[in-house]
C-alpha positions as CSV (number, residue, x, y, z in Angstrom):
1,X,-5.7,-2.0,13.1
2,X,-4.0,1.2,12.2
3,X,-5.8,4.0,10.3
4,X,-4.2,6.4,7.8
5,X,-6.1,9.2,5.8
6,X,-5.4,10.3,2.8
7,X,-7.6,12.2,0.1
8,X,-10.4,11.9,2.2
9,X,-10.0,7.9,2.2
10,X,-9.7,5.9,5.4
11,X,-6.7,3.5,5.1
12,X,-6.5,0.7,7.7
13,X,-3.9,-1.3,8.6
14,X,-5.1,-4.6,8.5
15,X,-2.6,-6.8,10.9
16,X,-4.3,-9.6,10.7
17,X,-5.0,-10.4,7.4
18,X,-1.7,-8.5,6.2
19,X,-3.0,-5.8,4.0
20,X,-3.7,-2.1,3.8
21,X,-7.2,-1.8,2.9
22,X,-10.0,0.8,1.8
23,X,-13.7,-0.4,2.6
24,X,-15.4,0.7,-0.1
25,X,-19.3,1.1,-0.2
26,X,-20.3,-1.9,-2.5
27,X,-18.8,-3.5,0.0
28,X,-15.7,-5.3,-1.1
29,X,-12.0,-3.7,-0.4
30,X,-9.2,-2.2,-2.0
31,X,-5.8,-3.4,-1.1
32,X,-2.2,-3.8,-0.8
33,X,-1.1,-7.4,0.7
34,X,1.8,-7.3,2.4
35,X,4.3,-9.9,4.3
36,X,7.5,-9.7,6.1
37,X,10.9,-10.9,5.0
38,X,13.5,-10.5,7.9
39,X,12.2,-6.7,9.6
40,X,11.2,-5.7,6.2
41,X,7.8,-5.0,4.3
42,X,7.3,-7.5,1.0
43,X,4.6,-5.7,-1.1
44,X,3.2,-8.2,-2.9
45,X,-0.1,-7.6,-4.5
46,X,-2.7,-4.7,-5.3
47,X,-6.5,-5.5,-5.9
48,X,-9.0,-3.2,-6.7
49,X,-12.6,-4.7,-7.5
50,X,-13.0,-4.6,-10.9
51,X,-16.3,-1.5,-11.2
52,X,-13.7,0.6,-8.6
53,X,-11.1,1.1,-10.6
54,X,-9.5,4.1,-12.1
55,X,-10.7,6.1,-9.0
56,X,-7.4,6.2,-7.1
57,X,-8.3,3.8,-4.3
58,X,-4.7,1.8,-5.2
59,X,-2.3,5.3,-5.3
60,X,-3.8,6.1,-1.8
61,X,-3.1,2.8,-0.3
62,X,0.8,2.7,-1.9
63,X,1.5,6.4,-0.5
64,X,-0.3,5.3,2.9
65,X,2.1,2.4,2.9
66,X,5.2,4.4,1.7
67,X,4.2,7.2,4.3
68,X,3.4,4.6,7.3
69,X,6.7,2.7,6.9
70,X,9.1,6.1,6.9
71,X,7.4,7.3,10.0
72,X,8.2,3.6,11.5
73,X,11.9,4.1,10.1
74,X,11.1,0.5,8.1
75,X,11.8,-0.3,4.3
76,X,10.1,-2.3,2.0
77,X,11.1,-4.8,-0.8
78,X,8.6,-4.5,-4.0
79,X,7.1,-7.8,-6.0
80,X,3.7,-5.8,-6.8
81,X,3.9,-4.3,-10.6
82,X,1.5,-2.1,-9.6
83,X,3.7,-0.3,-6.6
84,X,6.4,-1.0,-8.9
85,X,5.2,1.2,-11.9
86,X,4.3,3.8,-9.4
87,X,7.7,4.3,-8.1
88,X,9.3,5.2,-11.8
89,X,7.9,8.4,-11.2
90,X,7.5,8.9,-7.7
91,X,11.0,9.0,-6.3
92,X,10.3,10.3,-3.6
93,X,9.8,7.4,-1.9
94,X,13.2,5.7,-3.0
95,X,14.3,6.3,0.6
96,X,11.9,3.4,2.0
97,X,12.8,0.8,-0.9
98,X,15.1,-1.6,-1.1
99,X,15.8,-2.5,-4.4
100,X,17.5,-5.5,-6.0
């Protein structure tokens, strides 16, 4: 597992189950899932337990993501509408994106 941290959050990198993920103290996790599609990073779906949200927990996993995959010189492909919405005003990621 890889750790990131961001805001004061820990962000792991959770290899196994594909997904960057925030324990959080109910319990339960925020995430990103993830897969790979030929060297590149499909980010497919964000979840954040329902009583957790509006606290951030999803913009700190994205900009983990974002942040993990320019250090690794990788690029991502974006299905998530969550990630998605985030990027119309957050450009300056567009350098990790691959867009259709």
């Amino acid at each position: 597992m890889f750790l990131l941290t961001f805001g004061g959050m820990n962000v792991v990198n959770n290899k196994k189950d594909f997904r960057y993920e925030i324990a959080l103290e109910s319990g339960e996790y925020a995430y990103l899932q993830y897969r790979w599609l030929k060297g590149n990073m499909v980010l497919m779906h964000t979840f954040v337990p329902k009583e957790d949200r509006g606290k951030g927990y999803a913009t700190v996993i994205v900009k983990a993501v974002f942040e993990s995959l320019r250090q690794k010189g990788l690029r991502a492909v974006v299905y998530c509408p969550f990630v998605a919405k985030y990027l119309e005003t957050h450009h300056e990621y567009d350098d990790v994106v691959i867009r259709a």
